[in-house]
RODO-2510 file (C-alpha; in nm, 4 decimals, decimal comma):
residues 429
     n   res          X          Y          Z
     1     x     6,4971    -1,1573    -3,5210
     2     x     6,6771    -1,2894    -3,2126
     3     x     6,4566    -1,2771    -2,8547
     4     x     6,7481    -0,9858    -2,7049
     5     x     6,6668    -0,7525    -3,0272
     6     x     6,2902    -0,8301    -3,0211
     7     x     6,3166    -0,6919    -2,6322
     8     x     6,5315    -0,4084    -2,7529
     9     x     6,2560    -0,2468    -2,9620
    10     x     6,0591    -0,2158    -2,6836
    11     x     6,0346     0,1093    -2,4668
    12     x     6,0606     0,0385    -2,0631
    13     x     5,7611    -0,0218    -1,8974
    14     x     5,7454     0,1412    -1,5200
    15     x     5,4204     0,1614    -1,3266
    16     x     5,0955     0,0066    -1,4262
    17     x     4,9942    -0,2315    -1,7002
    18     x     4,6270    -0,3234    -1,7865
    19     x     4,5384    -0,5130    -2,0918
    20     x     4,1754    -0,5356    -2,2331
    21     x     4,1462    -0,8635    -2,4047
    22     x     3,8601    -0,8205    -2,6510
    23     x     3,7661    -1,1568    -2,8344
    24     x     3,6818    -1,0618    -3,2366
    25     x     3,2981    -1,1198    -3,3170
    26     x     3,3188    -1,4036    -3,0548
    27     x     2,9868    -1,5521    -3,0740
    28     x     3,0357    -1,5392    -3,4956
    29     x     3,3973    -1,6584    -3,4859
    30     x     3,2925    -1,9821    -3,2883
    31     x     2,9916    -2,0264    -3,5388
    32     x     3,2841    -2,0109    -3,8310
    33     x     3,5363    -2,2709    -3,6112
    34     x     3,2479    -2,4994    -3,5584
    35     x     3,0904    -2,4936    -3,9436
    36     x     3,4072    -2,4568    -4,1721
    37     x     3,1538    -2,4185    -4,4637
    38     x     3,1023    -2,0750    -4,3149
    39     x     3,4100    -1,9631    -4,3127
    40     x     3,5073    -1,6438    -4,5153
    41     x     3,1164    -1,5961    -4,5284
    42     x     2,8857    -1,3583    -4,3589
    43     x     2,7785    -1,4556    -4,0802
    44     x     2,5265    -1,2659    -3,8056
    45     x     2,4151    -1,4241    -3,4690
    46     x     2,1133    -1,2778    -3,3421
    47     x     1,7550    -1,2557    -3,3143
    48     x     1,4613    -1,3070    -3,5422
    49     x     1,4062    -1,0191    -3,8056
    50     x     1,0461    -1,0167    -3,8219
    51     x     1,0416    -1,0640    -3,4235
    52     x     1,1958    -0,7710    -3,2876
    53     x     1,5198    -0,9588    -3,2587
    54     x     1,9046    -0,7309    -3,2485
    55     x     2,1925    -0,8408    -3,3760
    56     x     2,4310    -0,9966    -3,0829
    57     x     2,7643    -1,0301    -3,3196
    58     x     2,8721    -0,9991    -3,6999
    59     x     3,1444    -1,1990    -3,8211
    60     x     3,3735    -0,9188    -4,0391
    61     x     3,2655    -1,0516    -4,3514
    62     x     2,8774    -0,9074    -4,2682
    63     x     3,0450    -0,5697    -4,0822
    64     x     3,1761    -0,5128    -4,4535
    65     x     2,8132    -0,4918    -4,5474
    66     x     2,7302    -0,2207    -4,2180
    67     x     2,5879    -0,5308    -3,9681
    68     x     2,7026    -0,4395    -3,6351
    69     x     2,6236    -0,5749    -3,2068
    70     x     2,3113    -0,4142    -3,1345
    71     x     2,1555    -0,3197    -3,4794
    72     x     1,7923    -0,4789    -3,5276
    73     x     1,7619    -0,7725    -3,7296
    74     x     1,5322    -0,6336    -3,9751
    75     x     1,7732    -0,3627    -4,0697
    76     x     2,0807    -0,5967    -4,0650
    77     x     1,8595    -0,8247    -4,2814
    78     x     1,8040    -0,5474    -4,5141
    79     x     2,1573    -0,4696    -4,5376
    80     x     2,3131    -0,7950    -4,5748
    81     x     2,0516    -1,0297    -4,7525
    82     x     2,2673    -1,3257    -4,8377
    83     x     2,4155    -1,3919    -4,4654
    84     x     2,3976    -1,6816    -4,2698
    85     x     2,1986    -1,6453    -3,9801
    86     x     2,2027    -1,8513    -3,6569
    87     x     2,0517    -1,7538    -3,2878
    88     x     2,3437    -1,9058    -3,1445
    89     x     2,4880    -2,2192    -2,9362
    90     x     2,5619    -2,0138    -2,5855
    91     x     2,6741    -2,3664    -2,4470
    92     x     2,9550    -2,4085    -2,7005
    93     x     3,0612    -2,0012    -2,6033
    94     x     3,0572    -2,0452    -2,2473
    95     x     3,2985    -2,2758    -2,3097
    96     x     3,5389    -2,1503    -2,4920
    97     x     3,5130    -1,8508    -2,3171
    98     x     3,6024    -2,0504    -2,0007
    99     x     3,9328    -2,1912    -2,1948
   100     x     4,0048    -1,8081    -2,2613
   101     x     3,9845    -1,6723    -1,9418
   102     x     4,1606    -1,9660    -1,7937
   103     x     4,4804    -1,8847    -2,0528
   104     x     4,4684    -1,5294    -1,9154
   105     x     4,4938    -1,6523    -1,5162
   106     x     4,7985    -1,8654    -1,6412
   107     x     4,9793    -1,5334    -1,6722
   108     x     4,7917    -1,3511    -1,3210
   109     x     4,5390    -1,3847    -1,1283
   110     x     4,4440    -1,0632    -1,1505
   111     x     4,1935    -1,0972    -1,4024
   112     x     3,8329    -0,9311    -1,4322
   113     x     3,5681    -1,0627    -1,6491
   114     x     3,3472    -0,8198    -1,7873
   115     x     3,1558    -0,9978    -2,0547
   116     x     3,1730    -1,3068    -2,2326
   117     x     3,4149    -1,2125    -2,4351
   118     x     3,6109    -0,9386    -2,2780
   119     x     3,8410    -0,9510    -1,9880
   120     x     4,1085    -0,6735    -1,7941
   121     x     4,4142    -0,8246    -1,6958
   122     x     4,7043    -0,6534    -1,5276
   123     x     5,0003    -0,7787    -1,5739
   124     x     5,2320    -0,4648    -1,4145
   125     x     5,5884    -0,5303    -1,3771
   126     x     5,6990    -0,6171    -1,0126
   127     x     6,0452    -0,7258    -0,9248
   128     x     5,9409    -1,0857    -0,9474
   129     x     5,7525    -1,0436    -1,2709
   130     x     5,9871    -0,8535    -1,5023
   131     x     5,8223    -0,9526    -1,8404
   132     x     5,7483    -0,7014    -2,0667
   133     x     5,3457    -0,6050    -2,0721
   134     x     5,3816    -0,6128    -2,4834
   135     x     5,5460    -0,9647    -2,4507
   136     x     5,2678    -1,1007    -2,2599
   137     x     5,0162    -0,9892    -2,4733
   138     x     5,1314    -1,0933    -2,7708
   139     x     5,1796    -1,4656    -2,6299
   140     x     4,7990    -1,4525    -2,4839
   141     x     4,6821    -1,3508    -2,8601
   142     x     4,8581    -1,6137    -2,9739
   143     x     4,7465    -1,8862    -2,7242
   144     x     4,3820    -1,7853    -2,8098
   145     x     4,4737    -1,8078    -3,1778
   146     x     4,5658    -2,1559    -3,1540
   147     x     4,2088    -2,2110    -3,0084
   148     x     4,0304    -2,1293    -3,3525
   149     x     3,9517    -1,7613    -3,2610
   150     x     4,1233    -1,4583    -3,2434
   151     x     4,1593    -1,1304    -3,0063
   152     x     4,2404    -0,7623    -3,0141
   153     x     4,4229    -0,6181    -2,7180
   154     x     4,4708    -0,2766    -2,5661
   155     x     4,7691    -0,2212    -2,3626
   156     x     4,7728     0,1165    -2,1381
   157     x     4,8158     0,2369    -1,7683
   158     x     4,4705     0,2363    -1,6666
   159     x     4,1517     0,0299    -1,7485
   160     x     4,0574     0,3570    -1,9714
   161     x     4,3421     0,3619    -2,1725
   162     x     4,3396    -0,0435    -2,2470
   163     x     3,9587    -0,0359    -2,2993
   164     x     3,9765     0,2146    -2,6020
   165     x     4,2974     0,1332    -2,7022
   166     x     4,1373    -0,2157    -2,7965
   167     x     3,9016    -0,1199    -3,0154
   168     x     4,1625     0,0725    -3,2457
   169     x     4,3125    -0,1738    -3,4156
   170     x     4,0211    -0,5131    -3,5150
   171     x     4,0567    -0,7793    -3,5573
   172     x     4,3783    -0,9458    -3,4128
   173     x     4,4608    -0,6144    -3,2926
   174     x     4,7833    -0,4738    -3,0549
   175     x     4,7386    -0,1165    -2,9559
   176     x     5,0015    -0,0386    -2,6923
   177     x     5,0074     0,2973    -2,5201
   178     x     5,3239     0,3721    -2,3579
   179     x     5,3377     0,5233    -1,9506
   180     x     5,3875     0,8873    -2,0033
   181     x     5,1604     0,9098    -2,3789
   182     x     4,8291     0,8553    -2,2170
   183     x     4,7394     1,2332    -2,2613
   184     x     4,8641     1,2618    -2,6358
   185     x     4,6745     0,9371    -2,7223
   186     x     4,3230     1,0385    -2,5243
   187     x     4,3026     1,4449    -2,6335
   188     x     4,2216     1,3655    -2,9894
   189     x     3,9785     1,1148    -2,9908
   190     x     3,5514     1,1838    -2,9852
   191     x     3,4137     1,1759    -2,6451
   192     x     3,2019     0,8516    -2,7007
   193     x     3,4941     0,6301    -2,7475
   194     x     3,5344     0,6705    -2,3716
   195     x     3,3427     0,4224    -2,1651
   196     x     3,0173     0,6450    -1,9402
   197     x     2,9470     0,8581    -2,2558
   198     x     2,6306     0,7405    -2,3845
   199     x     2,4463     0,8917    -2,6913
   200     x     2,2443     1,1661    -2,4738
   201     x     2,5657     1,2592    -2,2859
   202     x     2,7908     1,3265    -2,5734
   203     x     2,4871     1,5050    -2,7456
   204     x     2,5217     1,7397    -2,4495
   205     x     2,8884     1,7912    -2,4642
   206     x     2,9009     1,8917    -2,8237
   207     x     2,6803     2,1232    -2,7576
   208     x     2,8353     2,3301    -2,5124
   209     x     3,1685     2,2731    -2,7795
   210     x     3,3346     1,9560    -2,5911
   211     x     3,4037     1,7294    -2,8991
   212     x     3,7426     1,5319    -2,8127
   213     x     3,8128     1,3577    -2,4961
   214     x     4,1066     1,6107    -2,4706
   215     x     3,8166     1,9308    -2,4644
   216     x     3,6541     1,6668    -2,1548
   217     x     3,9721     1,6705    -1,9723
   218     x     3,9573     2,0661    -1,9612
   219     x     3,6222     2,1236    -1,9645
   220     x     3,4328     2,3068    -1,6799
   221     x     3,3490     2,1508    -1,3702
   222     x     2,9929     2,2874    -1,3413
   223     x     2,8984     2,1644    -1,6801
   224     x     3,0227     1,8041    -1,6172
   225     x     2,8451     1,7910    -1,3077
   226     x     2,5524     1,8883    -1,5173
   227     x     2,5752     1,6028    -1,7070
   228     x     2,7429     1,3437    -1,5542
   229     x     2,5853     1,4309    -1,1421
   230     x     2,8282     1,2659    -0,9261
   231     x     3,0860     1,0793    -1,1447
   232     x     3,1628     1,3807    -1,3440
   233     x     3,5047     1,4749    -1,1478
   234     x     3,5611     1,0754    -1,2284
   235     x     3,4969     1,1408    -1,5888
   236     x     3,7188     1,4102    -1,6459
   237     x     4,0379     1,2094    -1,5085
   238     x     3,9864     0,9109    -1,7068
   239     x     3,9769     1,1953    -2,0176
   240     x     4,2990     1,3363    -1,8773
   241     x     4,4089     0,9532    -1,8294
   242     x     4,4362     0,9481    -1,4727
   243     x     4,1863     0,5987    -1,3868
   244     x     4,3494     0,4226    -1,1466
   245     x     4,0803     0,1931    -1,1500
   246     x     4,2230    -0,1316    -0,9793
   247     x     4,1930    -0,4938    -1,2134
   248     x     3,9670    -0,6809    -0,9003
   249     x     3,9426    -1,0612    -0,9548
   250     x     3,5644    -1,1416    -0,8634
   251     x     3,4567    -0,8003    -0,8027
   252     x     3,1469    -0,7602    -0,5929
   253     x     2,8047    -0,7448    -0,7650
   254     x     2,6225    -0,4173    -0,7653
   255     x     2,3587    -0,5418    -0,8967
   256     x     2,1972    -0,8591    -1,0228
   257     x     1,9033    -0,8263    -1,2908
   258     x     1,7635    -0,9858    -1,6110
   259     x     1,5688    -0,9217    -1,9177
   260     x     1,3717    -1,0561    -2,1923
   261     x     1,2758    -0,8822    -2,5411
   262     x     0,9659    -1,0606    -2,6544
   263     x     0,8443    -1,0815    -3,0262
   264     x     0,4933    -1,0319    -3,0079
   265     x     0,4166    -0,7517    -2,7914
   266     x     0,2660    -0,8173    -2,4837
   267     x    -0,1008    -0,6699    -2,3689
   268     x    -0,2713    -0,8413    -2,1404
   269     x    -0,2522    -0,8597    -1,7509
   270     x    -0,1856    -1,2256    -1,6943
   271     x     0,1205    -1,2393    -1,9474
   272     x     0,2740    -0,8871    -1,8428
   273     x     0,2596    -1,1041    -1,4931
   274     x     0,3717    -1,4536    -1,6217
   275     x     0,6714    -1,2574    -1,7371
   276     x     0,7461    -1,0688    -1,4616
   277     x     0,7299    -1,4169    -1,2935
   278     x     0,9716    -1,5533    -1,5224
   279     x     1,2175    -1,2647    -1,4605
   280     x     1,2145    -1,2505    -1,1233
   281     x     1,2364    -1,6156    -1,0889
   282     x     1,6070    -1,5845    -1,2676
   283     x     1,7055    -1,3071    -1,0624
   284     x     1,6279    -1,4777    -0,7620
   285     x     1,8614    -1,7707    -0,8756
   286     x     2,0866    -1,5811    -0,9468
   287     x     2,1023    -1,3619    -0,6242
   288     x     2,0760    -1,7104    -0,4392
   289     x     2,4248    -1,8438    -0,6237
   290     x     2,5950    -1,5457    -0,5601
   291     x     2,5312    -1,5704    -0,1802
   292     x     2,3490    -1,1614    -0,1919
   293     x     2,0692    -1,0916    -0,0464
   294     x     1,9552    -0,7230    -0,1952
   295     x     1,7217    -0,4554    -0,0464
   296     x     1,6220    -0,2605    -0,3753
   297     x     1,4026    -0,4105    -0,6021
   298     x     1,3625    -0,2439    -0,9582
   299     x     1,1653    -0,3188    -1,2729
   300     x     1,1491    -0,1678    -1,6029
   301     x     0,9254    -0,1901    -1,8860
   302     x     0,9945    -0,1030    -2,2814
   303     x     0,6727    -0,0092    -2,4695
   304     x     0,5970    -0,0591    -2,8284
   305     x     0,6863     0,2989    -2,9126
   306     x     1,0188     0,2147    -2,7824
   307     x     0,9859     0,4556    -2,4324
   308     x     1,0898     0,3166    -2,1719
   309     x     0,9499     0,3743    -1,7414
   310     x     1,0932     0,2353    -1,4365
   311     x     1,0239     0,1868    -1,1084
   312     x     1,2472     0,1207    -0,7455
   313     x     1,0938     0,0124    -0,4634
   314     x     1,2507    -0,0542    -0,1139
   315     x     1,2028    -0,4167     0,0490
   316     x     1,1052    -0,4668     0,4411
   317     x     1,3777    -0,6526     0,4488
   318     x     1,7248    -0,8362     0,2435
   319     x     1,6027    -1,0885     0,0144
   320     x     1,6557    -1,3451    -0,2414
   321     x     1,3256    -1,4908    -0,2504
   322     x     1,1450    -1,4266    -0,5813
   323     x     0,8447    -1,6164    -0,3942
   324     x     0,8410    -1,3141    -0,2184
   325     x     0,8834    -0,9992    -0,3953
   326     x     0,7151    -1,1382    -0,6690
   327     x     0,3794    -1,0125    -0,5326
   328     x     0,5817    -0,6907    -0,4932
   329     x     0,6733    -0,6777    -0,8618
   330     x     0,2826    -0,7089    -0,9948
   331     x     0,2326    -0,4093    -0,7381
   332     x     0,5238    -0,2025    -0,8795
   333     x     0,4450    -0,2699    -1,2628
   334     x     0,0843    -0,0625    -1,1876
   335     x     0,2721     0,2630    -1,1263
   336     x     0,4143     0,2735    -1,4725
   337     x     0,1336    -0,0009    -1,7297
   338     x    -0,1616    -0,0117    -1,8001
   339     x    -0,3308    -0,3256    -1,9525
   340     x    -0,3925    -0,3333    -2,3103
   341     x    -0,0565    -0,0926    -2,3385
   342     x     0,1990    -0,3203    -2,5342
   343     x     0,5268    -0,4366    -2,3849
   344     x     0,8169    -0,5244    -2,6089
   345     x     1,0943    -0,5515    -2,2952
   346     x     1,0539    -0,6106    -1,9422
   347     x     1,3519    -0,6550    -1,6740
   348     x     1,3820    -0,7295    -1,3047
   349     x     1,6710    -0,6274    -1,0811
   350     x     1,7721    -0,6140    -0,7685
   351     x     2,0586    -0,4088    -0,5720
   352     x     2,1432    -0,2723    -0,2533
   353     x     2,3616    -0,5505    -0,1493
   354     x     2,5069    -0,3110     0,1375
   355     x     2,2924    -0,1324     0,4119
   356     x     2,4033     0,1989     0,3197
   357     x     2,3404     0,1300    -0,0928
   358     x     1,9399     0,1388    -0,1637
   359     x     1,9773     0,3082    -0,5099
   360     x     2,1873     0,1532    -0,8091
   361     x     2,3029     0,4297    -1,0698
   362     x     2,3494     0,2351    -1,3558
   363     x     2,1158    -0,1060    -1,3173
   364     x     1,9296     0,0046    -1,6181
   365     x     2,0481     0,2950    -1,7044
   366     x     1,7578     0,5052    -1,7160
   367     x     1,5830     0,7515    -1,4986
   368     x     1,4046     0,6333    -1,1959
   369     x     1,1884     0,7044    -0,8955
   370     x     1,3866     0,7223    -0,5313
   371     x     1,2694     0,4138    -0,3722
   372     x     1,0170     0,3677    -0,0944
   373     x     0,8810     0,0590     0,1450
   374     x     0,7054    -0,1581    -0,0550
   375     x     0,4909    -0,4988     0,1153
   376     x     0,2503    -0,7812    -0,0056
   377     x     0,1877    -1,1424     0,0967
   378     x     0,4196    -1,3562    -0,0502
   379     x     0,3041    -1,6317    -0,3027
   380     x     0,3989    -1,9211    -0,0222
   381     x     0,3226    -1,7803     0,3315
   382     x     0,4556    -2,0230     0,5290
   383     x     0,8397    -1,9106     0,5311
   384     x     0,9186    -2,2723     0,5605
   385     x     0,7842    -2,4396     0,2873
   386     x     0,9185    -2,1451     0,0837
   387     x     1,2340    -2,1935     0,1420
   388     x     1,2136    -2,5864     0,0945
   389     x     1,0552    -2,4775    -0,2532
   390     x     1,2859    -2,2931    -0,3574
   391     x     1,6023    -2,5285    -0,2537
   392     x     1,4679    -2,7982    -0,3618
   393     x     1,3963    -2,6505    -0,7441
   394     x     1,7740    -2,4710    -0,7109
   395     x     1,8913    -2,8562    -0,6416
   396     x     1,7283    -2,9663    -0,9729
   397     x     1,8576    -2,7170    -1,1562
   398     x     2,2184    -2,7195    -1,0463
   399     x     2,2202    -3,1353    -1,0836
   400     x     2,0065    -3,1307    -1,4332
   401     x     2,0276    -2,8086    -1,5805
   402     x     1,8167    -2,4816    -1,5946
   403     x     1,5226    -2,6260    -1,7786
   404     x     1,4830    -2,9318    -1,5652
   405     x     1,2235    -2,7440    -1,3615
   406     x     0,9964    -2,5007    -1,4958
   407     x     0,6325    -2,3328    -1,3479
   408     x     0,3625    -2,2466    -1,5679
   409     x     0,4407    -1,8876    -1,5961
   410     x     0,7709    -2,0058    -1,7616
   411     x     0,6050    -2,1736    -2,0428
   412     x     0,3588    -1,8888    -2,1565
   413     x     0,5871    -1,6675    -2,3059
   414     x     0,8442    -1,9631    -2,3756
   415     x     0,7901    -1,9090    -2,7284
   416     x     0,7817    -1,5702    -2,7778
   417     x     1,1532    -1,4794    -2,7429
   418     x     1,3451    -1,2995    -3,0093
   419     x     1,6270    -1,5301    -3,0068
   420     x     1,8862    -1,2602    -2,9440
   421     x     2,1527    -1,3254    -2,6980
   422     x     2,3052    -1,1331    -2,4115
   423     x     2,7043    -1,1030    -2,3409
   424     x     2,6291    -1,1100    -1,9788
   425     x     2,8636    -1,4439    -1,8353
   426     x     2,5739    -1,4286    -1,5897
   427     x     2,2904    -1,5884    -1,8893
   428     x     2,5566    -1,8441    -1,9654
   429     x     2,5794    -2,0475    -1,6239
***
């Protein structure tokens, strides 16, 4: 078929164009470029089944068998006895999820990252870029085909429409919603294929007789208020397809936090602390990289019976000193444990990069306390040598890696890891 008749199938594209680029069972894809033996075999990358370890991808070969991203091991195990199992080379995935994302800003710069292997790209028409939005993604799937790997992408008008339209069609996907059939190609679907409509939400809505996104888009104000609070007038446009959430290239942090499942519960005092340590230590690093400086420290525990408490507390002042609000963080984690109480997750954020933004929504997703002033001596007093401490570890790292420094607290629960990774591109630099 000749380029001018190729172009001639297509229907004009006016207005906005946002792809979702959605890499297929990226961490399991890589495993099966890297060990051709595995190819055409199951193959699950994930966590320990006998140490509270999830599932972080499924090549399609073990999704046949009902393995999916989140499931825990031991079922996945259960399901799919013969698979090959790996925890993962997060080196090797960084990197080709660097070559990716470098392939998508050759065609704009406007690209945003939101995991390691998913990206929203808009590529709308201007009168210097005329290119059809199809066109471009078909050459980007084919660039990242020629890699080893492959990718699905949704093509829409908004964010919305790209996200879900990139999950309909796996793997090595194209799902292309035209300007002007964002309405017709919403209305039908469930309400949790949109993105903000969690398990407990949409458990709500069918309730009350809201099944289909198209039932959302019409559905009464009070009730979405009800369950949504404040972003429910924001949830019913992206159901009538009306985001016009902007692709932003390095978008601001709202929050910076990190996590660790561990596979031995913990009990006692002095490990509960030694990770807490560990967590905030990370977080602090992180916050320091990033240049923020946050005023909203959080932490959140996960018990053995799988319920979950949290806790916000507000700093005397900006920080990104884990030497510091360390001490804070054994205060906090009294309001919600008690020793001898097993822990199977604990996390550490922090937020409130801007004066006027104490409280972070969505940082774990979970209910939470309104924050108050929280104070305690920091580990180092002298604000001097705490800062020389800390730069001079952060030096170490950057020149020889992560693990070229690491305190005592860091090696007690080294071992006790689940071996499941995160998609976070944050856990991978």
């Amino acid at each position: 078929m000749s380029n001018a008749l190729a172009e001639s199938l297509l229907q004009p594209w006016e207005g906005p164009a946002i792809l979702l680029v959605d890499l297929d069972a990226f961490f399991a894809s890589v495993e099966q470029l890297d060990h051709p033996g595995w190819r055409g075999k199951p193959v699950i990358v994930g966590g320990d089944a006998d140490k509270h370890g999830v599932v972080s991808t499924a090549s399609y070969e073990a999704r046949a068998f009902g393995v999916h991203s989140a499931q825990p091991a031991s079922v996945a195990r259960r399901l799919c006895p013969d698979a090959i199992w790996t925890h993962g080379h997060f080196d090797r995935y960084r990197e080709m999820s660097e070559t990716i994302m470098s392939i998508l800003r050759d065609e704009t710069p406007l690209v945003q990252q939101v995991s390691i292997d998913e990206a929203f790209v808009d590529v709308s028409p201007t009168k210097v870029n005329t290119e059809h939005p199809v066109r471009i993604a078909e050459r980007i799937q084919s660039r990242v085909e020629a890699l080893g790997v492959t990718c699905s992408v949704g093509v829409g008008t908004s964010k919305t429409i790209a996200k879900i339209a990139s999950d309909m069609d796996k793997p090595r996907g194209l799902t292309v919603v035209y300007p002007g059939c964002e309405q017709g190609f919403l209305a039908p679907l469930p309400v949790r294929k949109m993105s903000g409509v969690g398990a407990v939400a949409e458990r709500e809505l069918i309730s009350h007789g809201v099944r289909t996104l198209g039932d959302l888009a019409l559905a009464d104000e009070s009730l979405l208020r009800r369950i949504f609070g404040k972003n429910a007038i924001v949830m019913r446009t992206r159901a009538q397809g009306g985001d016009m959430t902007p692709v932003e290239e390095g978008e601001a942090a709202k929050s910076v936090s990190n996590e660790m499942t561990f596979a031995k519960d913990l009990t006692s005092r002095v490990d509960v602390e030694a990770a807490i340590a560990t967590m905030a230590a990370k977080v602090g690093r992180r916050l320091r990289k990033k240049g923020l400086v946050g005023r909203t420290l959080s932490l959140k525990l996960r018990f053995g019976d799988r319920s979950v408490r949290s806790v916000q507390k507000r700093l005397p002042a900006p920080s990104d000193d884990e030497l510091a609000f360390t001490p804070l963080l054994y205060r906090m984690v009294d309001e919600v444990w008690c020793e001898g109480i097993p822990v199977r997750l604990l996390g550490v954020g922090m937020s409130g990069f801007r004066e006027d933004e104490y409280v972070q929504d969505t940082l774990f997703d979970v209910a939470r306390e309104a924050p108050t002033t929280l104070d305690a001596e920091p580990v180092i007093v002298d604000d001097v040598k705490r800062r020389g401490l800390l730069d001079a570890t952060d030096a170490l790292r950057d020149r020889f890696g992560e693990g070229a420094v690491r305190f005592g607290h860091e090696l007690r629960n080294a071992g006790n890891t689940t071996g499941t990774g995160a998609k976070n591109p944050d856990d991978y630099k």
